[in-house]
N, CA, C and O atoms as a MOPAC input file, in Angstrom:
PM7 MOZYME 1SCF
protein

 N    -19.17200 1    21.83400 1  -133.81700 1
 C    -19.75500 1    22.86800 1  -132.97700 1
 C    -20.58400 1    23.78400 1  -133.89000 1
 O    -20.02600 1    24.22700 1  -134.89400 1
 N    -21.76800 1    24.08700 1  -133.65900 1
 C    -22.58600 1    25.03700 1  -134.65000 1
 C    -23.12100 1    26.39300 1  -133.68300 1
 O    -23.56800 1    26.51700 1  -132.54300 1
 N    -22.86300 1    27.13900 1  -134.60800 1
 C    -23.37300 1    28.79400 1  -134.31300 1
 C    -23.96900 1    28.79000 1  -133.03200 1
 O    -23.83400 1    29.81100 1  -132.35700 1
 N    -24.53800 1    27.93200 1  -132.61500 1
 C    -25.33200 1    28.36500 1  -131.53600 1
 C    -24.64000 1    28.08200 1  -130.00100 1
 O    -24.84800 1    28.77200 1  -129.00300 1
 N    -23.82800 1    26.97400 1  -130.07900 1
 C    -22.87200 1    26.37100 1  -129.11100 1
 C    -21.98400 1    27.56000 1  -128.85600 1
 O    -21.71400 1    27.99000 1  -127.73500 1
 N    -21.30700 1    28.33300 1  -130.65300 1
 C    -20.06100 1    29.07200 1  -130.28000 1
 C    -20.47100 1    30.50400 1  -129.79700 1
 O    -19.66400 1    31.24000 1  -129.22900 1
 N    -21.76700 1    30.85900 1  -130.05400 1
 C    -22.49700 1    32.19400 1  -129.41400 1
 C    -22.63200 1    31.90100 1  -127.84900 1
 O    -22.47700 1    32.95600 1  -127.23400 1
 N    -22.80800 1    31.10500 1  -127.22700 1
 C    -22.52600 1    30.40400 1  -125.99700 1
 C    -21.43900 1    30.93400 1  -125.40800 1
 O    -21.11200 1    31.89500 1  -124.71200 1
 N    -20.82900 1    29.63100 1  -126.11700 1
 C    -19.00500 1    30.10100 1  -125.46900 1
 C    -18.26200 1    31.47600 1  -125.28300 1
 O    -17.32600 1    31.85000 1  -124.57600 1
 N    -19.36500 1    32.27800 1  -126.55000 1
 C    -18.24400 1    33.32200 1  -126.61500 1
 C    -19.09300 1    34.36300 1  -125.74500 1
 O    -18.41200 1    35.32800 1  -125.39900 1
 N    -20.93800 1    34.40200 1  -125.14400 1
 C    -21.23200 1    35.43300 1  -124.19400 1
 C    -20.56200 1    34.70300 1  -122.59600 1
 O    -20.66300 1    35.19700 1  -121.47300 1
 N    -19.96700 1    33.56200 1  -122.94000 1
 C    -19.71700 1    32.98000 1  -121.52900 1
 C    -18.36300 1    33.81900 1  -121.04100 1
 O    -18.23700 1    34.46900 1  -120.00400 1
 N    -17.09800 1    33.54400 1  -122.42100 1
 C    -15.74800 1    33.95500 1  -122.30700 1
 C    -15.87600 1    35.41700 1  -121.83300 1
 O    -15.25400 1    35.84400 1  -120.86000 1
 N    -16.81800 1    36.24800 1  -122.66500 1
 C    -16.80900 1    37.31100 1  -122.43300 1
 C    -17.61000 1    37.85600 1  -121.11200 1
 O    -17.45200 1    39.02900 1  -120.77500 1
 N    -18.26900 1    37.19200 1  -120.54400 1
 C    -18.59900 1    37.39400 1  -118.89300 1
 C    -17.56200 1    37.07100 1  -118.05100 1
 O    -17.31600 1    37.88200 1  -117.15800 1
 N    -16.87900 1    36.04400 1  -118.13100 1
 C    -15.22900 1    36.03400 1  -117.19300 1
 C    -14.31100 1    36.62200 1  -117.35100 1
 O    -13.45700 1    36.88900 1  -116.50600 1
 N    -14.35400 1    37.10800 1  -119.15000 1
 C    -13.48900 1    38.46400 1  -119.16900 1
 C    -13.57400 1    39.64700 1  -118.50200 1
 O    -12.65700 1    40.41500 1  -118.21300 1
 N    -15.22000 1    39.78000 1  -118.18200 1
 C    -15.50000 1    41.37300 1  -117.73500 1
 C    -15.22300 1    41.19300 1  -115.96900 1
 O    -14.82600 1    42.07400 1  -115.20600 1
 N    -15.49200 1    40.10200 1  -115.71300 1
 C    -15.65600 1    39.78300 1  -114.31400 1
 C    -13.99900 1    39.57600 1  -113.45800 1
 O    -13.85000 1    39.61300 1  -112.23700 1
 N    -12.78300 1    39.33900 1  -114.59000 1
 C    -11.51400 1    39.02800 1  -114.21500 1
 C    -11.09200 1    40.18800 1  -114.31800 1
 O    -10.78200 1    40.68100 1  -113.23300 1
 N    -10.87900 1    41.17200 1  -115.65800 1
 C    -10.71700 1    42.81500 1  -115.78600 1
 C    -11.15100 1    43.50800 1  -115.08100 1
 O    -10.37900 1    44.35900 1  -114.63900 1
 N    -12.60600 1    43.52800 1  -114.59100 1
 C    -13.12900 1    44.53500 1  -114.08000 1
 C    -12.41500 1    45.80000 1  -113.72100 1
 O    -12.44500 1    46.85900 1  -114.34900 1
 N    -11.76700 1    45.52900 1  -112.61300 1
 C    -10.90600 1    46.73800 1  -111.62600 1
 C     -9.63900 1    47.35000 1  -113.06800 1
 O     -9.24400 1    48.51400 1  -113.13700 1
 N     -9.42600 1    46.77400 1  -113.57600 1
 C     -8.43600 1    47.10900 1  -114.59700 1
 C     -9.45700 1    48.08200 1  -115.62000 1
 O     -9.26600 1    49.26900 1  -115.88300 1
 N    -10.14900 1    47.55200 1  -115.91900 1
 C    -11.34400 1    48.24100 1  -117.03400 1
 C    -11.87900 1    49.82600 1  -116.52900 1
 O    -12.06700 1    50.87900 1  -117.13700 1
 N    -12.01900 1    49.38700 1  -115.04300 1
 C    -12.78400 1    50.83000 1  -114.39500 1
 C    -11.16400 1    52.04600 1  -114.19300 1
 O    -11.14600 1    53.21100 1  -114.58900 1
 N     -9.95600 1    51.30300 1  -113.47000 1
 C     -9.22200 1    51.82200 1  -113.67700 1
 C     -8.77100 1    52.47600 1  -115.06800 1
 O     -8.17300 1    53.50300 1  -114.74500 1
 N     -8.77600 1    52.38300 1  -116.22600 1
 C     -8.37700 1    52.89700 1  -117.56300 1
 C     -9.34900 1    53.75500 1  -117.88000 1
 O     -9.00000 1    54.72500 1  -118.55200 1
 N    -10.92600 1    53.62700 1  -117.46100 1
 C    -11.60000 1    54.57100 1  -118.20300 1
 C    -11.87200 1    55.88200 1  -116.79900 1
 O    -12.27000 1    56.99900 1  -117.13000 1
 N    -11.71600 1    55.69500 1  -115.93400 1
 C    -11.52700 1    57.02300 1  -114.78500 1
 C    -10.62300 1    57.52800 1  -114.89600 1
 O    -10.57100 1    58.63000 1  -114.34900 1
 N     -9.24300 1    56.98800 1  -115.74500 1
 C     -8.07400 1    57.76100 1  -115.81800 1
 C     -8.19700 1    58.86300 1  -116.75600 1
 O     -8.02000 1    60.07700 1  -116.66200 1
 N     -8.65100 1    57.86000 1  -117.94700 1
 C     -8.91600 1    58.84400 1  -119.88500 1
 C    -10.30200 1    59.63800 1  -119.13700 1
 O    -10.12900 1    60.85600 1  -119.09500 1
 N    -11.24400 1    59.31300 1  -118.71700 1
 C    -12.43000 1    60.07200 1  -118.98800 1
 C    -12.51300 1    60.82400 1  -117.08800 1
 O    -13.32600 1    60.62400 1  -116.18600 1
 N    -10.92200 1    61.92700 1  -117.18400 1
 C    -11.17400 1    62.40400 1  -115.99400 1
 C    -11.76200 1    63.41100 1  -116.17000 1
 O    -11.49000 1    64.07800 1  -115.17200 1
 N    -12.57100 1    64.13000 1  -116.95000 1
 C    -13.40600 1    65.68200 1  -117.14600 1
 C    -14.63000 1    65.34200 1  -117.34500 1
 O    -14.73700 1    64.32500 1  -118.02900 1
 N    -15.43200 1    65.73100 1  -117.06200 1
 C    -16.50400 1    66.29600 1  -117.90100 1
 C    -16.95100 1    65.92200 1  -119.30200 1
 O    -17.75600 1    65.15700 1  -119.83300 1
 N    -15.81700 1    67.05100 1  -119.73200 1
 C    -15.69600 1    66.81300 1  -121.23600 1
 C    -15.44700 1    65.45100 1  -121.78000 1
 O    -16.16900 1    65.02100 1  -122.67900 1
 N    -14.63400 1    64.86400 1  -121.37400 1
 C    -13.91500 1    63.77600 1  -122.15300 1
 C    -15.06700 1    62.45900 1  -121.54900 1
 O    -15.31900 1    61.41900 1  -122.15800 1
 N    -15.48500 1    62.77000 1  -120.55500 1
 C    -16.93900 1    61.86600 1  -119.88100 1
 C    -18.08200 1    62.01000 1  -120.74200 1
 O    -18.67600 1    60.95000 1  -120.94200 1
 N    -18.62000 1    63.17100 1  -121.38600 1
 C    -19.42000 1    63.59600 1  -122.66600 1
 C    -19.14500 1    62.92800 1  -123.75300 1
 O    -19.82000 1    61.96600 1  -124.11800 1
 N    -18.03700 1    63.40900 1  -124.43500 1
 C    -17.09500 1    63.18700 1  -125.24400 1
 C    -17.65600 1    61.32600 1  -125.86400 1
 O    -18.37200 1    60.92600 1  -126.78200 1
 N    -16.85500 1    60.65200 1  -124.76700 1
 C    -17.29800 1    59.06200 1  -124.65700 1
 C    -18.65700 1    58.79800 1  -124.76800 1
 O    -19.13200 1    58.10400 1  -125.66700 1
 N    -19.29800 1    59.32900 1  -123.88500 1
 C    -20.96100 1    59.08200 1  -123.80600 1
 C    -21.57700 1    59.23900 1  -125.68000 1
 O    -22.53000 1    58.56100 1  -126.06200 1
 N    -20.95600 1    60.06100 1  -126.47400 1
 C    -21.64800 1    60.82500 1  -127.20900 1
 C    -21.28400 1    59.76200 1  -128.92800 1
 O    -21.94300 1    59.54900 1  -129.94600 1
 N    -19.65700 1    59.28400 1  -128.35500 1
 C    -19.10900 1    58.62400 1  -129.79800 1
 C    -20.01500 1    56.94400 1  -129.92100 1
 O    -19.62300 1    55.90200 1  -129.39800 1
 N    -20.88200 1    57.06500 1  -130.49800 1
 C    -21.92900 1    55.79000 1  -130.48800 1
 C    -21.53500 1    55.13100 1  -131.83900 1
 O    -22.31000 1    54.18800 1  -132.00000 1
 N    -20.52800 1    55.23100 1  -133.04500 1
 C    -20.39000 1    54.69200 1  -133.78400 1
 C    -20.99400 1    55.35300 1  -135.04000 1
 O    -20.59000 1    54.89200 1  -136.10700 1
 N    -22.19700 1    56.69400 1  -135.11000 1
 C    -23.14700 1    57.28600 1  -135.62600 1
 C    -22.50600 1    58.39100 1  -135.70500 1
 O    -21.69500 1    58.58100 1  -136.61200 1
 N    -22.76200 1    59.28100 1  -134.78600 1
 C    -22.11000 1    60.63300 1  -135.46100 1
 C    -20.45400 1    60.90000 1  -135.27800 1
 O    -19.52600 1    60.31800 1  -134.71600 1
 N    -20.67000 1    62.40000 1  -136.26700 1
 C    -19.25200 1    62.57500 1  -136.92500 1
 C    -18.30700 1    63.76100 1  -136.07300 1
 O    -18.65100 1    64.76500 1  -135.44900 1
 N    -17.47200 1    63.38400 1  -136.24500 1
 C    -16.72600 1    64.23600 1  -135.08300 1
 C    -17.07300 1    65.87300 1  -135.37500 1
 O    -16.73100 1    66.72700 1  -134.55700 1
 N    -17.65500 1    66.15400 1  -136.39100 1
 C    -17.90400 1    67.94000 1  -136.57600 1
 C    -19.39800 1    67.93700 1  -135.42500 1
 O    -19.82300 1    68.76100 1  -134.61500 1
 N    -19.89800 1    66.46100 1  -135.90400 1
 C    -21.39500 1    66.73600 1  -134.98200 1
 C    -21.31300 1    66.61600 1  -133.28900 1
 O    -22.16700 1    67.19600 1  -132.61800 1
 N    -20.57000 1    66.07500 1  -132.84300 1
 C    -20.34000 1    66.15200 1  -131.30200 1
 C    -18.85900 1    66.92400 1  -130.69100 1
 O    -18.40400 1    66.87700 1  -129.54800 1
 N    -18.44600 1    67.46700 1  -131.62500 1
 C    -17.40600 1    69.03100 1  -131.69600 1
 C    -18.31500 1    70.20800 1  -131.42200 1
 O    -18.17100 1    71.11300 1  -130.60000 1
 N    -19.40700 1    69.96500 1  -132.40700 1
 C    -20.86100 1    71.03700 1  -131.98500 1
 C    -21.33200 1    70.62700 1  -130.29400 1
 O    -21.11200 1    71.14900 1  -129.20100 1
 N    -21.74400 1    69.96300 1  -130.55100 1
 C    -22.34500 1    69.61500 1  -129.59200 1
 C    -21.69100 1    69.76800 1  -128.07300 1
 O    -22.35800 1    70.16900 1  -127.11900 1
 N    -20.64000 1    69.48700 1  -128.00400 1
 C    -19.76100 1    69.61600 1  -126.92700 1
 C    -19.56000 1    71.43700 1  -126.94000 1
 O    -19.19300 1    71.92300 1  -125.87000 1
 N    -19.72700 1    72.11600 1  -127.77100 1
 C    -19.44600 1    73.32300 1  -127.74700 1
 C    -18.29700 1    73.90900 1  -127.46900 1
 O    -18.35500 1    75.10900 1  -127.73900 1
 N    -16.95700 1    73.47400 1  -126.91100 1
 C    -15.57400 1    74.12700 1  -126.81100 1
 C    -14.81000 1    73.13600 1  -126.94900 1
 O    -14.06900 1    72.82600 1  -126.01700 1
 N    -14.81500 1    72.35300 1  -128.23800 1
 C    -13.72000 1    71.62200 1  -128.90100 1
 C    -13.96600 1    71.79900 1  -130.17700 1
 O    -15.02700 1    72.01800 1  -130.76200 1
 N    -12.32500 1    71.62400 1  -130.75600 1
 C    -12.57900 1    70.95700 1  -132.31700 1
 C    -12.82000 1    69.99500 1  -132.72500 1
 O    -12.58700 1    69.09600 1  -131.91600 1
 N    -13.30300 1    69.58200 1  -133.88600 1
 C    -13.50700 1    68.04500 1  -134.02400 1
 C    -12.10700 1    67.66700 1  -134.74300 1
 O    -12.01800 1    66.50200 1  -135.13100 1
 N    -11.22400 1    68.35400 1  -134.91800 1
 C     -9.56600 1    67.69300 1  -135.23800 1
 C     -8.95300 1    66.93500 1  -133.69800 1
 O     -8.39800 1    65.84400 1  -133.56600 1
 N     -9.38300 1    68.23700 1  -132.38300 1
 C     -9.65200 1    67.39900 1  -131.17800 1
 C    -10.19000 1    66.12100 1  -130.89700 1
 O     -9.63700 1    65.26400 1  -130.20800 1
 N    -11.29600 1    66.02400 1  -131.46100 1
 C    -12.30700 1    64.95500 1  -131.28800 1
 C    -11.35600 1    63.61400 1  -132.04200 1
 O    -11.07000 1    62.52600 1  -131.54200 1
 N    -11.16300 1    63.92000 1  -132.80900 1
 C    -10.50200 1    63.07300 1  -134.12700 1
 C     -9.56300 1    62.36700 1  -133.69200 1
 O     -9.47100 1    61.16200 1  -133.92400 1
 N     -8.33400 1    63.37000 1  -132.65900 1
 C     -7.15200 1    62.96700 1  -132.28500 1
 C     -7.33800 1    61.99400 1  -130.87300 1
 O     -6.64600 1    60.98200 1  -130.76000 1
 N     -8.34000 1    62.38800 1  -129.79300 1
 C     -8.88400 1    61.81000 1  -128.54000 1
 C     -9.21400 1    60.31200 1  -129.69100 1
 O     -8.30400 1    59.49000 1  -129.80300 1
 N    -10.00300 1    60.18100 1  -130.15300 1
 C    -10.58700 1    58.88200 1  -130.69600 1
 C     -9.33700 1    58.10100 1  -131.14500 1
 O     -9.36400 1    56.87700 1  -131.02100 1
 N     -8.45700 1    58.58300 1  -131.55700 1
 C     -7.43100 1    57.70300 1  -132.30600 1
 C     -6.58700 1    57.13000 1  -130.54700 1
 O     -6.49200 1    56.02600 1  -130.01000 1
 N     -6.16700 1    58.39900 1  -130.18000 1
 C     -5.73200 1    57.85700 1  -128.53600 1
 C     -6.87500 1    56.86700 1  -127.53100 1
 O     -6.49700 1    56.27200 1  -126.52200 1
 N     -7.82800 1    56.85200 1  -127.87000 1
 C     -8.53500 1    55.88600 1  -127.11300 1
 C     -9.15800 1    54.34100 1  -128.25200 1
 O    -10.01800 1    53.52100 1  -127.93000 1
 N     -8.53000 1    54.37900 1  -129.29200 1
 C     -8.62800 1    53.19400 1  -130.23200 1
 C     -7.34900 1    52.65200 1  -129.32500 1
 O     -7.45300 1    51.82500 1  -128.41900 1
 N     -6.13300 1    53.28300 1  -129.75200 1
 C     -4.80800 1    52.46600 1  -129.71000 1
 C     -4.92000 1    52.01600 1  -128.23800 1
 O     -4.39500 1    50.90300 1  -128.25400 1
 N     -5.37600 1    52.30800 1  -126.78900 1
 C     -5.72200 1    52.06100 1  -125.62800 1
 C     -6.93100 1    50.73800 1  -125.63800 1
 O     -7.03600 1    49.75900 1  -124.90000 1
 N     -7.63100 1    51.12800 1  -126.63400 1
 C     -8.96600 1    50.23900 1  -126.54400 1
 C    -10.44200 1    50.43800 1  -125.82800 1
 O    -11.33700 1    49.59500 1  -125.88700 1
 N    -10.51500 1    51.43600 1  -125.28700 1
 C    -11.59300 1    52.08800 1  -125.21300 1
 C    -12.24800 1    52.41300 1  -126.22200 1
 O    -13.34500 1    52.60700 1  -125.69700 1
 N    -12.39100 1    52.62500 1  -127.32900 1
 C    -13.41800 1    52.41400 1  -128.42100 1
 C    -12.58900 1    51.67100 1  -129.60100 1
 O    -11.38800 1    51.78100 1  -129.84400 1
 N    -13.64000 1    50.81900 1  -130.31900 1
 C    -13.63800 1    50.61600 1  -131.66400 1
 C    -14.28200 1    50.92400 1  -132.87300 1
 O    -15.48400 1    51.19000 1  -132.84000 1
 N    -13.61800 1    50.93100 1  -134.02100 1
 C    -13.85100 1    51.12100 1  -134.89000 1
 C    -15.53400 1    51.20000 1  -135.32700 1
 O    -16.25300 1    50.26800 1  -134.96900 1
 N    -15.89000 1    51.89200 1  -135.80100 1
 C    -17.36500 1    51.64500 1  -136.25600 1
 C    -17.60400 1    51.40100 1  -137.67100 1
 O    -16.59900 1    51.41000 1  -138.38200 1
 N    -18.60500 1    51.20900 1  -138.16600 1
 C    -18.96900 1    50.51000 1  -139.48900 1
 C    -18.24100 1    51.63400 1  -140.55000 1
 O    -17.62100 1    51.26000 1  -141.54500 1
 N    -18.41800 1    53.09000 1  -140.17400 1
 C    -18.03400 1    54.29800 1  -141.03700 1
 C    -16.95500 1    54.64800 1  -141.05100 1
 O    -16.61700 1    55.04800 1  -139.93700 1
 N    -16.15200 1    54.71100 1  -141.81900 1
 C    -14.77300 1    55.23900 1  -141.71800 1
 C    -14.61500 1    56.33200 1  -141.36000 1
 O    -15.11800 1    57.32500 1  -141.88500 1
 N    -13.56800 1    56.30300 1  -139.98900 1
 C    -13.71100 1    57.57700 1  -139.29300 1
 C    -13.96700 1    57.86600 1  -138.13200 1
 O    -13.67600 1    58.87200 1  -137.48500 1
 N    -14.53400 1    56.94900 1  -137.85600 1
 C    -15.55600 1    56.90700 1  -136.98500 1
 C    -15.69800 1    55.64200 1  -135.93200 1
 O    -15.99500 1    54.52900 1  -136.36600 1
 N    -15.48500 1    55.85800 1  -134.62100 1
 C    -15.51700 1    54.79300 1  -133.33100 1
 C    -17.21500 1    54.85500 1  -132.53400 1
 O    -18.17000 1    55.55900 1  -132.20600 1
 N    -16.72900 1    53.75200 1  -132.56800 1
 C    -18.20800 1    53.79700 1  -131.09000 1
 C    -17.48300 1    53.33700 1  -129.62900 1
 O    -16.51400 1    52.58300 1  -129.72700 1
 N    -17.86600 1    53.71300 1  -128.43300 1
 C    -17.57600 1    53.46400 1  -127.28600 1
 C    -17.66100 1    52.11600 1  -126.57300 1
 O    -18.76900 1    51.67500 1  -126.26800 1
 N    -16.30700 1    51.29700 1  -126.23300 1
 C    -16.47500 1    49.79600 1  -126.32100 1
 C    -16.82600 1    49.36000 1  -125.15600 1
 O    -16.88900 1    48.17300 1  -124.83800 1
 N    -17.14600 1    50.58100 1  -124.25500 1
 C    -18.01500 1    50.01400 1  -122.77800 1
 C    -18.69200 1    51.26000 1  -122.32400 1
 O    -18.47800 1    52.46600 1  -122.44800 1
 N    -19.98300 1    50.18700 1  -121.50000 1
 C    -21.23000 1    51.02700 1  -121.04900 1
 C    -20.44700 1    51.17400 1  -119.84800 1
 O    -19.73500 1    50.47900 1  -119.12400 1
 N    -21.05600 1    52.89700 1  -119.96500 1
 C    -20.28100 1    53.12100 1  -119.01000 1
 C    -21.13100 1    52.58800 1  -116.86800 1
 O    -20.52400 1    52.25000 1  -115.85200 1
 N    -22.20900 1    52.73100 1  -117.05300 1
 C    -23.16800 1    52.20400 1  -116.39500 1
 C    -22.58300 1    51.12400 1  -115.89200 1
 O    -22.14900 1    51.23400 1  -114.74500 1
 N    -22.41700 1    49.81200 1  -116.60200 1
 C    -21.98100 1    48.88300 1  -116.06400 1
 C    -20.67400 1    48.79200 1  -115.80800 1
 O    -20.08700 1    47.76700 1  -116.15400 1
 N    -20.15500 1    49.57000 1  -115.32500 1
 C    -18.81800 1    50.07300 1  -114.73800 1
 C    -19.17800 1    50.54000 1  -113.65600 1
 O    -18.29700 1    50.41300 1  -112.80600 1
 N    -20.04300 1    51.00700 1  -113.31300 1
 C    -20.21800 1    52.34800 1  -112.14600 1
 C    -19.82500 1    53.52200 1  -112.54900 1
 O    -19.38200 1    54.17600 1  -111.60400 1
 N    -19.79600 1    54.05900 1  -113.52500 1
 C    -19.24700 1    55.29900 1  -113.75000 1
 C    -19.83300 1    56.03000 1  -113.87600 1
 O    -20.04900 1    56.02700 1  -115.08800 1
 N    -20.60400 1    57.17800 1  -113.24500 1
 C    -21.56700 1    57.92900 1  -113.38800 1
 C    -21.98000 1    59.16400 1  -114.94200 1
 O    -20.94500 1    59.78500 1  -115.18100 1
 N    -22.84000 1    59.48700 1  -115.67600 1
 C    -22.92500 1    59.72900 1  -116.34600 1
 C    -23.24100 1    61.44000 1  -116.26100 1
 O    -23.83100 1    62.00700 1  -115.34100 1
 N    -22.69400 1    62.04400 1  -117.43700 1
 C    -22.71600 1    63.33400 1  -116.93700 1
 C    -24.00200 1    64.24900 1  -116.82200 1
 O    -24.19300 1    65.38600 1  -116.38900 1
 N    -25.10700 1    62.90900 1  -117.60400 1
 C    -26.72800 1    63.65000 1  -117.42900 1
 C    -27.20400 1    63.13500 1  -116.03000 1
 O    -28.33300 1    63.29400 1  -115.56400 1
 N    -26.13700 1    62.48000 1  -115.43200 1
 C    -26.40300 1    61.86500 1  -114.00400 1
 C    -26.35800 1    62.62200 1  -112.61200 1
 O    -27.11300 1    62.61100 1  -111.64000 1
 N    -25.14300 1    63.30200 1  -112.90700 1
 C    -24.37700 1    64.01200 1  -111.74900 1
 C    -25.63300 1    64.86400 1  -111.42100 1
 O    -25.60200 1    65.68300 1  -110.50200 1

């Protein structure tokens, strides 16, 4: 089997994954991301910036807050790890969920 067969298989697996989860997937992230904030929060952790920079940005949190939310939504699985130590990116669009976005509302 070569690279190109198993890039196949694996956007295939991962379309019946999203398509069998679904209702489970939307259920977990309407539960964690019931505010505002924590709807921001997600939108904002892209794998790039650092929890002091979207602690700013969010304007009424700490980023020890920020720090501790990210570790509770690793061990759940809503984000992973990003290239930087420290640091998560958000492991679903939230869009393709239906979940409305807070530059949306």
């Amino acid at each position: 089997m070569d690279i190109e067969q198993l890039g196949s298989l694996f956007e295939e697996f991962l379309r019946i994954y999203k398509l069998v989860n679904r209702k489970i997937i939307i259920d977990l992230l309407t539960t964690e991301l019931n505010t505002s904030q924590l709807l921001k929060l997600y939108e904002l952790t892209d794998g790039e910036k650092p929890t002091r920079e979207i602690a700013s940005l969010l304007g009424n949190i700490s980023h020890v807050t920020v720090a501790n939310i990210w570790k509770r939504w690793a061990i759940i699985g809503i984000v992973i790890p990003a290239e930087r130590k420290g640091r998560y990116k958000a492991a679903f669009n939230l869009s393709e969920y239906g979940i409305i976005s807070v530059e949306n509302e």
